[in-house]
N, C-alpha and C positions, 0 to 999 in steps of 0.2 A: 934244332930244338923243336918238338913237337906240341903240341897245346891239348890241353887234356879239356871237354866239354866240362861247361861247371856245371851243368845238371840243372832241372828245373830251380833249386833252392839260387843255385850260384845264378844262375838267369834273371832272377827276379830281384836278387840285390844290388844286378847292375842295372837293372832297368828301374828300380827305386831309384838309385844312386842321380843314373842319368835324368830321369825326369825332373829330379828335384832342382837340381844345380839347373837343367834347361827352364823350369816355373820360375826359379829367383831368378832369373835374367831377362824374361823376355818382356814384362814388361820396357825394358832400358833399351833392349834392340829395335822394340816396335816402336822406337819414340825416334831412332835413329833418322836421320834425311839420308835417301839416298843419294849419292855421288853421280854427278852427270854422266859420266860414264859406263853406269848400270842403269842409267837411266835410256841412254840410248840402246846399248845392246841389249835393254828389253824392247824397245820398241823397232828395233831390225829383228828379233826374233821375232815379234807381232806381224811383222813383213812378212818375212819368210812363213808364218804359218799361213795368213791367209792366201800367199801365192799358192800353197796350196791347196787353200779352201778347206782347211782342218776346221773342225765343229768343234772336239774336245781337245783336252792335254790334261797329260799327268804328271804334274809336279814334285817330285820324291824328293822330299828333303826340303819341303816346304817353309821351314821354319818359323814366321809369327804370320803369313798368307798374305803378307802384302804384294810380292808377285801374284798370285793367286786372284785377289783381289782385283786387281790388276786387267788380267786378263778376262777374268768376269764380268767383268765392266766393258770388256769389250767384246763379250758377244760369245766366248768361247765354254761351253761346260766344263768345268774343273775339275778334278778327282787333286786331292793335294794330299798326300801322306808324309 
């Protein structure tokens, strides 16, 4: 099956769609605790970047910037999309 482009008009009603459903929710995510365990594996990635003396990073799929933040906080320029 092939997927046919929805065109600007079809583009814009998923990207309504989508933001809306992601604005009523993230208040509730951003309130979230993270889990020890993404708590760590961010801070071995924090490792890992400064082993190698990385300045920036680009977060894609950033979601409410609390990694983001995160990492701001410690030193590194963000770009978060």
């Amino acid at each position: 099956m092939r997927l046919k482009p929805a065109g600007d008009a079809g583009t814009a009603r998923i990207t309504a769609a989508l933001r809306s459903f992601y604005d009523a929710e993230a208040d509730h995510r951003d309130g979230l605790i993270k889990q020890d365990w993404k708590l760590d594996e961010r801070a071995a990635f924090l490792d890992r970047l400064r082993a190698t003396e990385a300045t920036t990073l680009l977060e894609v799929g950033a979601g409410t910037g609390q990694d983001s933040r995160f990492f701001s906080d410690e030193g590194l320029e963000v770009t978060a999309v």
